[in-house]
C-alpha positions in Angstrom: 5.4 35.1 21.4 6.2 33.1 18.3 4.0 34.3 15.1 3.6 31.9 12.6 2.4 33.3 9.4 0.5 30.6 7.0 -2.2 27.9 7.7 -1.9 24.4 9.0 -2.3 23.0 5.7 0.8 23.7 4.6 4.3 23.1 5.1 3.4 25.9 8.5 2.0 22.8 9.6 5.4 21.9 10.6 7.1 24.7 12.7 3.2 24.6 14.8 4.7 21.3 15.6 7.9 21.9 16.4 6.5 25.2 18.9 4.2 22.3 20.3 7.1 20.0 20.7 9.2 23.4 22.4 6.5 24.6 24.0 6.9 27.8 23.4 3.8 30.3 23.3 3.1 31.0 18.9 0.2 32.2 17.3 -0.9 31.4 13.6 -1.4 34.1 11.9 -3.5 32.7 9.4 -2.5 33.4 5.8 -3.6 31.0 2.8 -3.3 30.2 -0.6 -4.6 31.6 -3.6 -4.7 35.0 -5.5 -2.7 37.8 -3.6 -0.6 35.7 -1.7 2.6 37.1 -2.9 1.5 40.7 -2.1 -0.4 39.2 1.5 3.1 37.9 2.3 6.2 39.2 0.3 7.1 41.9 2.8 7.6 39.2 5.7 9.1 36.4 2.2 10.7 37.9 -0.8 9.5 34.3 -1.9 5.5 34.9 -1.8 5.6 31.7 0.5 4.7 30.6 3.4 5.3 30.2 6.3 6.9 32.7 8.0 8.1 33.3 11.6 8.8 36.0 13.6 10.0 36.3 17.0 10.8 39.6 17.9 12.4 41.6 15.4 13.9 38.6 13.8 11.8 37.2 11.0 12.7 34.2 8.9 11.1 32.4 6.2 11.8 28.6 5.1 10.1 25.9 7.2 13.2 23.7 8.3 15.0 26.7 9.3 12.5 28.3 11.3 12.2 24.3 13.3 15.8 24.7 13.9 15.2 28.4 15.7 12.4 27.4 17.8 14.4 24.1 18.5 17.5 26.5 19.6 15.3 28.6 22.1 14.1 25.4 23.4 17.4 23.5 23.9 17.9 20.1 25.0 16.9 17.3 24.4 15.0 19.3 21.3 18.0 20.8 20.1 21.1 18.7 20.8 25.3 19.6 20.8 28.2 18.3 19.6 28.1 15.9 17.2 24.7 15.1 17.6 23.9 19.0 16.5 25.9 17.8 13.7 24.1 14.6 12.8 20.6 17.0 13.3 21.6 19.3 10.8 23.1 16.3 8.2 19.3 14.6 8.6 17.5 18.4 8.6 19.4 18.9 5.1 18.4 15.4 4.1 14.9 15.6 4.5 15.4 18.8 2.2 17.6 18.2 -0.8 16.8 14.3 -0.6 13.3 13.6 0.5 11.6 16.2 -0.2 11.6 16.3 -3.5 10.8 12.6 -4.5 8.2 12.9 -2.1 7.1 16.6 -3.5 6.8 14.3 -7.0 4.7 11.2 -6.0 2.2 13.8 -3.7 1.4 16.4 -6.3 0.9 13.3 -9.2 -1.5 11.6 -6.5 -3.8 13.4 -4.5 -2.8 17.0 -4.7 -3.0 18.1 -8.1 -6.9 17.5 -9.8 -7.3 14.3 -11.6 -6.7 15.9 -14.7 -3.6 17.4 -14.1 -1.2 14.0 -13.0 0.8 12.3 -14.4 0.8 8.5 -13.3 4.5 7.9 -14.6 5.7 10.8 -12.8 4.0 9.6 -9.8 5.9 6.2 -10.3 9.1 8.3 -11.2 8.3 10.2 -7.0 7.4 6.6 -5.8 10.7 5.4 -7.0 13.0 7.9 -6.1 11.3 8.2 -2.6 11.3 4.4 -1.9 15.6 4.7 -2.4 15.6 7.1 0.1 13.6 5.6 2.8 16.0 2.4 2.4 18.8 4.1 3.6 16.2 5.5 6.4 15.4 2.0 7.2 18.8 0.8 7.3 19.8 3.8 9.8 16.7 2.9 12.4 17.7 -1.0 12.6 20.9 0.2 13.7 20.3 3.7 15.4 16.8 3.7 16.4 14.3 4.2 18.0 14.9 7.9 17.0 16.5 9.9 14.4 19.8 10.3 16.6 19.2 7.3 19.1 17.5 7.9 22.4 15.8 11.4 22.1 13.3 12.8 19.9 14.9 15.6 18.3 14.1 18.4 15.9 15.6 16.2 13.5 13.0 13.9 13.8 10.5 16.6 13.8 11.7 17.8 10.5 11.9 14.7 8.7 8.7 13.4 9.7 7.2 16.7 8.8 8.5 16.1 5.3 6.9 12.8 5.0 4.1 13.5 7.1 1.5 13.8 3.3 2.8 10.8 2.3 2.4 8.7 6.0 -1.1 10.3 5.8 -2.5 9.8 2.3 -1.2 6.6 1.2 1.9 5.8 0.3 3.1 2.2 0.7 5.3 1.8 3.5 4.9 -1.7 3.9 8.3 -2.3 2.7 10.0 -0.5 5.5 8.7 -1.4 8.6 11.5 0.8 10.5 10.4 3.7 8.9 6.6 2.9 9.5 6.8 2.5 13.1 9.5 5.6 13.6 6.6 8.0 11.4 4.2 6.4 13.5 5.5 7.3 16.8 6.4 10.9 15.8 2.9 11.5 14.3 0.8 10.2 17.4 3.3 12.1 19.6 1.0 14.7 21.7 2.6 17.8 19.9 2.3 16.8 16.4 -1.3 15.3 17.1 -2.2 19.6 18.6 -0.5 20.0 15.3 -2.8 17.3 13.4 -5.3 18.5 14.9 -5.3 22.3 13.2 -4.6 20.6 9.5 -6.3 17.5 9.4 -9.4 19.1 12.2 
């Protein structure tokens, strides 16, 4: 049994898809913000973050990372070999070190910080940096598509669309890339990410 430490409204929100999409057995062992979330958590994260997963005496902390376990216990088509393994991990690390962030910049400056705490320019700054990156998403599905690596859902997909999934659900304008628009749409209605959906947005 998979225990997933954290709440669905947060980046947990992600590995309960990725279990759903596996379908392997988990439980959410619910664990929020706030005060005392550190000291709820830091013996499972040195961080003070969630989530966290363990399986077993293994226990692992960063949300990517944990998708690419569960994806590992559930194999194929979820987890793929060879080069496609590669090409997994090159999108995985993408959505990380070049989505994320710009994405982490236009959601905090537009609906997750109060009012009185954003910064339009820095939400134009996110909106910006963001858009770049989905080009060169766009460009890939016109000539991969319909998934991430071609003709299976992988975790890759999982894990990208996890990243963008705040900004697919609260309003950023993806009317520029149509590619990108449909792709998010199809992995967000999937049935495991709408179980997922269900716990964060329910």
């Amino acid at each position: 049994m998979l225990r997933i430490h954290g709440i669905a409204r947060s980046r947990a929100f992600r590995c309960i898809w990725a279990a759903e999409e596996a379908g392997l057995p988990y439980e959410v062992v619910p664990v929020g913000f706030g005060p005392g979330l550190k000291e709820t958590i830091g013996a499972l994260n040195p961080n003070g973050k969630i989530p966290v997963l363990q399986d077993g005496a293994l226990t692992l902390f960063e949300s990517l990372a944990i998708n690419l376990h569960i994806a590992g216990k559930a194999g194929a088509p979820f987890m793929p070999a060879g080069d496609d393994a590669s090409r997994m991990f090159q999108w995985t690390l993408w959505a990380a070190t070049e989505v994320e962030p710009a994405n982490v910049q236009w959601s905090y400056n537009t609906y997750l910080l109060p009012p009185e705490r954003r910064h339009a320019m820095a939400a134009r700054a996110g909106a910006e940096a963001l858009s770049v990156r989905l080009g060169v998403l766009e460009g890939h599905l016109a000539s991969q598509g319909p998934w991430l690596l071609g003709r299976d859902f992988t975790v890759a997909d999982c894990n990208l669309a996890g990243v963008l999934y705040g900004s697919w659900l609260n309003g950023f304008d993806y009317s520029r890339f149509p590619k990108v628009k449909a792709w998010l749409d199809a992995c967000l209605t999937r049935p495991a990410a709408l179980a997922a959906r269900k716990l964060r947005e329910g």
